[in-house]
VOGUBA-641733 format. One record per residue: x, y, z of N, C-alpha, C in turn; residue in one letter. Coordinates in pm, whole numbers, padded with zeros to 5 digits, always signed. Example, Ala and Ser with C-alpha at 12.3 -4.5 7.8 and 13.67 -1.06 7.14 Angstrom:
# VOGUBA-641733
+01319-00569+00780+01230-00450+00780+01320-00330+00780a +01285-00225+00708+01367-00106+00714+01290+00003+00787s 
***
This chain:
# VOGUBA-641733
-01444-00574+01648-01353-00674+01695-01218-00664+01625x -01201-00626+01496-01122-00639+01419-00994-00474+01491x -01080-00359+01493-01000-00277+01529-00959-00321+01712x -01018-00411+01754-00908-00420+01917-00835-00493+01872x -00835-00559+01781-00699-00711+01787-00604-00624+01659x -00673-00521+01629-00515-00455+01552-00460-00347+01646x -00548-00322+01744-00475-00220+01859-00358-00312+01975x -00420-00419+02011-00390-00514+02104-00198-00562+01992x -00266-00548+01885-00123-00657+01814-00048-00495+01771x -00096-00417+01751-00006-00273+01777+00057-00278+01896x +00021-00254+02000+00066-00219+02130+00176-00377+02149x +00149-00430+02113+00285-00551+02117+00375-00547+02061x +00356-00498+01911+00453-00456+01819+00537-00364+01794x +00485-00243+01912+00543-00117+01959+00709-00102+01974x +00699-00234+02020+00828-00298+02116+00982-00270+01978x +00946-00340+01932+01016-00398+01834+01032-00397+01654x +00877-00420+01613+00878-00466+01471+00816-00320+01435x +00751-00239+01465+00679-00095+01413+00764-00004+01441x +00926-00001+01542+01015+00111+01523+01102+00049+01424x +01106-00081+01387+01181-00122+01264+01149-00113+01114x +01027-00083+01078+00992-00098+01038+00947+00077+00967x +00942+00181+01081+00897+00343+01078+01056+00378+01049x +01161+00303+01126+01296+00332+01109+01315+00294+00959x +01321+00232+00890+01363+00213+00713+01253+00289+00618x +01152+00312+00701+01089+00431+00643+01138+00588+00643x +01235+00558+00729+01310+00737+00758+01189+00783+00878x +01120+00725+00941+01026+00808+01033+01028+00788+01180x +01115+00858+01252+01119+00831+01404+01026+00760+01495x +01064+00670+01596+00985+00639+01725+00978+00644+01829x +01054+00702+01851+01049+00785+02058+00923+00793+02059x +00834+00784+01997+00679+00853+02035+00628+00718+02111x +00696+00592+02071+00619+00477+02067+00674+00389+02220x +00730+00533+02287+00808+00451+02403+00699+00449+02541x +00571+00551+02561+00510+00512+02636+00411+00405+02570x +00359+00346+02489+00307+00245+02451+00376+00118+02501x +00524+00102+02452+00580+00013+02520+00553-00074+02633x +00628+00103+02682+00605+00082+02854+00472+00040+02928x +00332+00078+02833+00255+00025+02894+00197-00131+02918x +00201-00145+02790+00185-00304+02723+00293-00407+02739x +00415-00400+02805+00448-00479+02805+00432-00598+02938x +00393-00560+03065+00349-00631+03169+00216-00677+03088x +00156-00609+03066+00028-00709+02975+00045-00762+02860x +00183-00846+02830+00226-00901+02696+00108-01032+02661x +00097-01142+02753+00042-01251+02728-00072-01223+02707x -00148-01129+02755-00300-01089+02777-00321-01029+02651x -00262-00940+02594-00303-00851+02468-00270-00974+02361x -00164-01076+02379-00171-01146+02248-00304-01227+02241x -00321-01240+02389-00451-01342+02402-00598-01251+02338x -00593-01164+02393-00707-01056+02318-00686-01078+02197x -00581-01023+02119-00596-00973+01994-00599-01108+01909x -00499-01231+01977-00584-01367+01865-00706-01379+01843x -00835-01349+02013-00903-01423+01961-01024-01331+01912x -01007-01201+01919-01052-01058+01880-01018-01056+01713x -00913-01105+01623-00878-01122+01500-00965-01252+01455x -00950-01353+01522-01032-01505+01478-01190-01458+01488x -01202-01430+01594-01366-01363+01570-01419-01307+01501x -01369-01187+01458-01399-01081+01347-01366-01154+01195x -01310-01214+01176-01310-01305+01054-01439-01388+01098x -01427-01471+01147-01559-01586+01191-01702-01514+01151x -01712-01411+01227-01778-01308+01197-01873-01306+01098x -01753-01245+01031-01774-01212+00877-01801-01316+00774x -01742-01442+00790-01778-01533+00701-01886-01596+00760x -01959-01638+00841-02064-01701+00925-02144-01605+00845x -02169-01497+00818-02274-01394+00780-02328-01444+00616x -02489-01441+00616-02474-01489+00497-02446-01404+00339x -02446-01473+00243-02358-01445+00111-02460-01337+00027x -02570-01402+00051-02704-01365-00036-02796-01277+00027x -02838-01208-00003-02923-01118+00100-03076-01152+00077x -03138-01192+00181-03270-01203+00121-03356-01063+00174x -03463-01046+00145-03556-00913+00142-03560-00948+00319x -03552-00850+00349-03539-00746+00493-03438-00872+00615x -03358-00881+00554-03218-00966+00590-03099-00889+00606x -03016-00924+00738-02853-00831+00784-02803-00925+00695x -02716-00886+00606-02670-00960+00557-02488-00907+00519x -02360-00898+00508-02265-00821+00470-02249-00798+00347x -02230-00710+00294-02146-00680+00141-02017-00706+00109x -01962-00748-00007-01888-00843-00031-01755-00727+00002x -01759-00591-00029-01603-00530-00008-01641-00496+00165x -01702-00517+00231-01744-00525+00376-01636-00640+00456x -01663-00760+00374-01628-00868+00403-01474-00868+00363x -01424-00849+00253-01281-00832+00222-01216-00744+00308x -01323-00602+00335-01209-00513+00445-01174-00560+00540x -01285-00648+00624-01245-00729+00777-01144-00835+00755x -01137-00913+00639-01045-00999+00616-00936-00934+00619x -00908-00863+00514-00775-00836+00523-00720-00728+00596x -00831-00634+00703-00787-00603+00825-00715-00649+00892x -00752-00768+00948-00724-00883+00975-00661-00930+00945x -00592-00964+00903-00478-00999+00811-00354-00945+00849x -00392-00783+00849-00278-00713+00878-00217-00701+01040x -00344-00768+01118-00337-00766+01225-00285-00856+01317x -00286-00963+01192-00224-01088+01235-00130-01103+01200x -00028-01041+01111+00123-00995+01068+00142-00905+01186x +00110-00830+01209+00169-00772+01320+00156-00820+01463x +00071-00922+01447+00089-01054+01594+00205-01120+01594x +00208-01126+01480+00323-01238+01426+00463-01190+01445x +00482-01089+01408+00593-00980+01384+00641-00917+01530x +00498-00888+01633+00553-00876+01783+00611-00964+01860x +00594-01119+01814+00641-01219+01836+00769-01257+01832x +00853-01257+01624+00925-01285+01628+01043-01174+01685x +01021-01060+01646+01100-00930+01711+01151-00938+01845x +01022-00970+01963+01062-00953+02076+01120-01008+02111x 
***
């Protein structure tokens, strides 16, 4: 869940905040112009994906329990930090396709 709502908040961010951002890095984005072009008629839809594709995958992860009991799914704690702050990053770049565009 976590990697569609950082693809979904990529492909929004294409626009605007990730050539600004590759640009003060010194690293070109012409590459990022058919992405654009694709995602942008599906602007409302991909933010809608990737909010609730980011809220889930957190939910997820914390709903899961802490303690593992004997023959229990249970997550591991740097398991749980990667999706968070996957997430995280995914939701800065929701944020960031937002204010840019």
């Amino acid at each position: 869940m976590v990697a569609g709502g950082i693809g979904a908040a990529f492909a929004l961010a294409a626009c605007c905040a990730v050539p600004l951002l590759l640009a003060s890095l010194g690293i070109g984005a012409v590459w990022l112009a058919p992405v654009v072009s694709a995602s942008q008629p599906h602007a409302e839809a991909l933010t809608g994906v990737s909010a609730i594709a980011l809220l889930g995958s957190v939910g997820v992860v914390a709903r899961a329990p802490k303690h593992c009991e004997p023959n229990a799914t249970c997550s591991r704690p740097w398991f749980r930090w990667t999706v968070i702050t996957t997430a995280f990053v995914g939701a800065v770049l929701l944020v960031l396709s937002k204010v840019y565009a």
